[in-house]
C-alpha positions as CSV (number, residue, x, y, z in Angstrom):
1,X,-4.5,3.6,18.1
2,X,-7.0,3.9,20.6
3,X,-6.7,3.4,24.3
4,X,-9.0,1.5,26.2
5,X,-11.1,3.6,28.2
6,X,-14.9,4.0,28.6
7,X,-17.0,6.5,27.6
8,X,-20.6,6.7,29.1
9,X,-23.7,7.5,27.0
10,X,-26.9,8.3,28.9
11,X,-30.0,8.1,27.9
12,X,-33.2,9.0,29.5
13,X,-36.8,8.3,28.9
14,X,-39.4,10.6,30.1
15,X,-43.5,9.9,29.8
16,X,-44.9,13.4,28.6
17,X,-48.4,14.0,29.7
18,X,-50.0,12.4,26.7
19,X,-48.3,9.1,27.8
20,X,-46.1,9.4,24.6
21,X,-42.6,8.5,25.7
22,X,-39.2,10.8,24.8
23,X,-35.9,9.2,24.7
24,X,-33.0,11.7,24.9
25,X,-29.4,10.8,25.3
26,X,-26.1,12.8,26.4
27,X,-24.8,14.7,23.5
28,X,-21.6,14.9,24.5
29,X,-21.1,11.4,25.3
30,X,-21.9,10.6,21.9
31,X,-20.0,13.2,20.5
32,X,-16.8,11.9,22.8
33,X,-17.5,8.6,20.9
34,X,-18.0,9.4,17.2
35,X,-14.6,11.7,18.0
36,X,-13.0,8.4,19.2
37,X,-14.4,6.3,16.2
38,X,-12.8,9.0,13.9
39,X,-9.7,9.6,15.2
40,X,-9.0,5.3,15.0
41,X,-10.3,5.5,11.3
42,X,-7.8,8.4,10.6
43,X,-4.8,7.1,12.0
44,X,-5.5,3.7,10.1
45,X,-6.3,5.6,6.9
46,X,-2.5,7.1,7.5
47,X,-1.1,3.9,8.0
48,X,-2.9,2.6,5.2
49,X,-1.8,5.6,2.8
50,X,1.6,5.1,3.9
51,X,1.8,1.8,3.6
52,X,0.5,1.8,-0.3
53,X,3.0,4.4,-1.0
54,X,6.4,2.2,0.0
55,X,4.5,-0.6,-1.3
56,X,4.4,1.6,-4.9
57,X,8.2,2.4,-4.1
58,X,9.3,-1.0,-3.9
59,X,7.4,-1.9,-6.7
60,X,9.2,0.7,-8.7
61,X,12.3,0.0,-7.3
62,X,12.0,-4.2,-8.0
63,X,11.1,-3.0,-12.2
64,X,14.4,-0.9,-12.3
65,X,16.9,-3.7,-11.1
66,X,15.1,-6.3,-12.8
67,X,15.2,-3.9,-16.3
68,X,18.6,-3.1,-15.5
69,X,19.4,-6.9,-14.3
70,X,17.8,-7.8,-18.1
71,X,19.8,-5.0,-20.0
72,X,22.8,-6.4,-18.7
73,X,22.8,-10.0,-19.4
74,X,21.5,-9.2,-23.0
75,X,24.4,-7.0,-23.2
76,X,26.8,-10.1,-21.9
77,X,24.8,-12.2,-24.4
78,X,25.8,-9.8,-26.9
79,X,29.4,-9.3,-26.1
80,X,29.7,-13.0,-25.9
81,X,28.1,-13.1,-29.4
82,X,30.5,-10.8,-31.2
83,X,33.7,-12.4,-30.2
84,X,32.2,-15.6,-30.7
85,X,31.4,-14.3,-34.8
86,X,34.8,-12.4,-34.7
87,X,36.7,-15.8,-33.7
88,X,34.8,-17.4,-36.6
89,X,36.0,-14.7,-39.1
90,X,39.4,-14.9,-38.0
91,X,39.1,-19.0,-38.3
92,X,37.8,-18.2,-42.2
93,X,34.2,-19.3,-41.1
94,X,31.2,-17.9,-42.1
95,X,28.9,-17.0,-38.9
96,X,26.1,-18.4,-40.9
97,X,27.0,-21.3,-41.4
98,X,27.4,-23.3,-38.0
């Protein structure tokens, strides 16, 4: 980020012989803090970006173990299913008819 500091912008105002009046400033004063202004905006753009991107990986990450966290438990209701029918069979019982 940005270090405190100060940058100095001049600006002059000069009465031309027609009495209009002409305001000019230091161009590189301003150009020192437009530079500044953008290089803050950048960096937190980056941070931003970066940000989003683990954000999207975690995300991604959180839908896998929770599919695979789902898979697994249907396929422990399953199992449990089977050799609850399979006792049943061996018992003479119909599965059907609980």
């Amino acid at each position: 980020m940005a270090k405190n500091g100060a940058i100095s912008i001049d600006f002059l105002i000069k009465e031309g012989k027609d009495g209009l009046k002409t305001l000019t400033m230091d161009a590189d004063g301003l150009k020192k803090a437009m530079e500044s202004v953008l290089k803050v905006t950048n960096e937190t753009q980056n941070r931003l970006q970066s940000f989003t991107a683990s954000s999207v990986g975690f995300l991604a990450a959180n839908q896998a173990a929770s599919q695979l966290a789902n898979t697994l438990m249907k396929r422990k209701a399953d199992t449990h299913n089977s050799k609850y029918v399979c006792q049943l069979k061996r018992r003479g019982r119909d599965s059907n008819s609980w």
